[in-house]
C-alpha positions as CSV (number, residue, x, y, z in Angstrom):
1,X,-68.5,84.9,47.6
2,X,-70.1,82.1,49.8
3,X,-68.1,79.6,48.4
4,X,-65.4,81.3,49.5
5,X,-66.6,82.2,52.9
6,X,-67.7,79.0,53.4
7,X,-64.0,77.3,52.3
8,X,-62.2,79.3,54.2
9,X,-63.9,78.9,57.7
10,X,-63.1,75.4,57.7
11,X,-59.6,76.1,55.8
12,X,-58.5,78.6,58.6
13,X,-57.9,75.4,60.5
14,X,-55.9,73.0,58.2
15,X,-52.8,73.7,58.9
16,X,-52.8,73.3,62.8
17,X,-55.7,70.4,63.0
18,X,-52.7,67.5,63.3
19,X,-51.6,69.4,66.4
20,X,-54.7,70.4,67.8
21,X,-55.8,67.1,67.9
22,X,-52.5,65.2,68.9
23,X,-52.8,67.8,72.3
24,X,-56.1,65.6,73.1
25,X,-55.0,61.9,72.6
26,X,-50.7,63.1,73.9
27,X,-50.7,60.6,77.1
28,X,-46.8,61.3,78.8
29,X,-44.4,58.7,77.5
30,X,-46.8,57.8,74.4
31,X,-46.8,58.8,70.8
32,X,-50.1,58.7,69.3
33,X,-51.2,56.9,67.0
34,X,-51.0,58.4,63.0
35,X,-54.5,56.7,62.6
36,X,-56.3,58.7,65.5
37,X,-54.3,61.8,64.6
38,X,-55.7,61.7,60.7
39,X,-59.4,60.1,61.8
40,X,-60.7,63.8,62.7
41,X,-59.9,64.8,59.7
42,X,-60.9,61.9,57.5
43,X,-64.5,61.5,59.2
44,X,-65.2,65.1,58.1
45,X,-64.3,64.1,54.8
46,X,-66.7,61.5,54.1
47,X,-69.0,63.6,56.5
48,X,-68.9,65.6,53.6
49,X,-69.2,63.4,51.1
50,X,-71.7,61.4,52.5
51,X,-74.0,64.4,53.0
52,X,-73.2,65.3,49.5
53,X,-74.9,62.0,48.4
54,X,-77.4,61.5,50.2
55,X,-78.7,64.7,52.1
56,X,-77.7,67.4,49.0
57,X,-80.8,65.2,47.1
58,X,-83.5,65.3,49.8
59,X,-82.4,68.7,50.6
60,X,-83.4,69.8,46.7
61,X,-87.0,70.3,47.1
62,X,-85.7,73.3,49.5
63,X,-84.8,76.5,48.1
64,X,-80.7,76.8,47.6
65,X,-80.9,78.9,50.4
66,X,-82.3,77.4,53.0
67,X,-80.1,74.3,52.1
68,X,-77.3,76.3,52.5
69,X,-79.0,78.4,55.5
70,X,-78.6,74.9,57.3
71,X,-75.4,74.1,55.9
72,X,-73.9,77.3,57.5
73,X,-75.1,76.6,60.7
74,X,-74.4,72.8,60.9
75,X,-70.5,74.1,60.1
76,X,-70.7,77.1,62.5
77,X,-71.8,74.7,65.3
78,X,-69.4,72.2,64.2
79,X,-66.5,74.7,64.0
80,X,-67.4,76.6,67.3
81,X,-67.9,72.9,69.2
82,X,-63.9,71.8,67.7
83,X,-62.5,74.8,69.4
84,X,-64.4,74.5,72.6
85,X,-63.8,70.8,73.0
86,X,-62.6,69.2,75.7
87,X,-61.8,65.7,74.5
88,X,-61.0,63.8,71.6
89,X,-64.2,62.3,71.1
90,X,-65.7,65.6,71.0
91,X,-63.4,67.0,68.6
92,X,-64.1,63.7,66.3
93,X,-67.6,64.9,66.9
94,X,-67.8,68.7,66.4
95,X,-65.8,68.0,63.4
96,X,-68.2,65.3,61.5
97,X,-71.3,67.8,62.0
98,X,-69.0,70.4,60.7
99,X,-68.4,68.2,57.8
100,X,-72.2,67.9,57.1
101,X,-72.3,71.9,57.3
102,X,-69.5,71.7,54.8
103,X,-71.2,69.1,52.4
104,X,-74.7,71.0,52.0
105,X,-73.4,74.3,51.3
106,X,-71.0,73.0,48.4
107,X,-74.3,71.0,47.3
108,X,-76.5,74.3,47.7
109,X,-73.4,76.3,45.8
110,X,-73.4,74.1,43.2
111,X,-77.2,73.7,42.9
112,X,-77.5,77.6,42.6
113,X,-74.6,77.7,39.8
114,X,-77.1,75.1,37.7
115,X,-80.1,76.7,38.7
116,X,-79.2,80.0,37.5
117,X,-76.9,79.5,34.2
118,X,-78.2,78.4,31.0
119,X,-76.0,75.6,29.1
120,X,-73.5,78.1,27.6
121,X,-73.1,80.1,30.6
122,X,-72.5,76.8,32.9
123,X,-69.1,77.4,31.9
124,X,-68.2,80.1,33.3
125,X,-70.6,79.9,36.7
126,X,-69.0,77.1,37.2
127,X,-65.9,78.5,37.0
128,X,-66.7,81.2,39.2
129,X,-67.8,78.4,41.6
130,X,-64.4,76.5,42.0
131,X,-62.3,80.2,41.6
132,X,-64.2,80.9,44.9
133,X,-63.2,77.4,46.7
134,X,-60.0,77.6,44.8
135,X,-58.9,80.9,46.4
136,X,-60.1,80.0,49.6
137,X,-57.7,76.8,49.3
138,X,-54.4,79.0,49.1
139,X,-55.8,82.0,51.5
140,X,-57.3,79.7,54.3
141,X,-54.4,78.0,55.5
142,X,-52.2,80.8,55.9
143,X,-54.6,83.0,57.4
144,X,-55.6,80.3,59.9
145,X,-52.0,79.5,60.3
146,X,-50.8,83.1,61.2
147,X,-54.3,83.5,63.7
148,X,-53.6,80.4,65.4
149,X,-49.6,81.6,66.2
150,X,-51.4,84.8,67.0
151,X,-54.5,84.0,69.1
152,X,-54.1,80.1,69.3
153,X,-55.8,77.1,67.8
154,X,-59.1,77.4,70.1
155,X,-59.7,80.8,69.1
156,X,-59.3,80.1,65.2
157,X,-61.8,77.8,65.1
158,X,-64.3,79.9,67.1
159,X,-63.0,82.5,64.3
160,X,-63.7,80.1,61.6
161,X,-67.7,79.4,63.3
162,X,-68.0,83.3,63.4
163,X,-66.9,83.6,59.3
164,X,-69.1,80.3,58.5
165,X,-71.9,82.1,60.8
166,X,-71.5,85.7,58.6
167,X,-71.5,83.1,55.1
168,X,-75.4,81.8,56.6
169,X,-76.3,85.6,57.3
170,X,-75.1,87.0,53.8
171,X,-76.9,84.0,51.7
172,X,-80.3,85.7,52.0
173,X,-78.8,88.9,50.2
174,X,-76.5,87.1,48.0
175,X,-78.8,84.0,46.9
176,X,-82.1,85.0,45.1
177,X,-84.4,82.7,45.7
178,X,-85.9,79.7,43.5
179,X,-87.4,80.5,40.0
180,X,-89.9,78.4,38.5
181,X,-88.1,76.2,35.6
182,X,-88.8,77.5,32.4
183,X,-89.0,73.9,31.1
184,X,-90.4,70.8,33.1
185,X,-87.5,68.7,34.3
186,X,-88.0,64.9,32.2
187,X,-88.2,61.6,34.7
């Protein structure tokens, strides 16, 4: 379930963020460039993947929750900061701290799944794992497509901060929290 909260609040906005962010850089008589039009989006990607690396690891003496905890609100703030911004360097902004949010809490996810599942149930946690980011793929997108035509792209994105928000709330009910490991881990 928070891997598919937490997919979805930054899916909602996939299938407008080209547009959105084309409205801050459209000077009258000019096209924009591709480049500044796709940087948003690739910063938040190797926001992501960068945090992945290097913060997931100094992150893992914390409890999956609290990794996770901060994860949520990194990508709320993120999220809500994209739809209030009022430039383009803001959105690039909002939307690398959004990609930190994103990186810690598939990190923390993941982390639980291996905490939690012996080697023959790995299987099918992780499975349960990518079904939840899986189905947040295909349901994200249209959702956020239909609220955007609906509400607009502003108001998405604050939408998307509010469901990221409700997966940091829920993790303290849905995430037990660190048992001692039965066997010592080998350095």
């Amino acid at each position: 379930i928070l891997a598919f909260l937490f997919v979805v609040a930054e899916e909602l906005a996939r299938p407008f963020l080209p547009v959105f962010v084309e409205g801050f850089i459209h000077a009258p008589g000019v096209e924009p460039e591709p480049i500044l039009i796709g940087l948003p989006l690739s910063l938040f990607m190797l926001a992501a993947a960068t945090s992945m690396a290097f913060l997931g690891p100094l992150l893992d003496r914390l409890d999956r929750r609290h990794t996770f905890l901060i994860g949520s609100l990194l990508a709320t703030a993120g999220l809500v900061g994209t739809g209030l911004a009022q430039s383009y360097y803001e959105v690039v902004f909002w939307r690398v701290v959004s990609g930190v949010g994103y990186g810690l809490n598939f990190v923390a996810c993941q982390a639980y799944v291996f905490d939690r599942t012996t080697r023959a149930g790995r299987a099918g946690g992780i499975s349960m794992f990518v079904g939840g980011i899986m189905t947040a793929d295909i349901c994200g997108p249209a959702i956020g497509g239909i609220m955007a035509d609906r509400i607009g792209f502003s108001w998405t994105f604050l939408l998307g901060g509010a469901v990221a928000l409700i997966a940091g709330a829920l993790v303290y009910r849905l995430m037990e929290p660190r048992r001692a490991r039965l066997m010592p881990m080998r350095r």
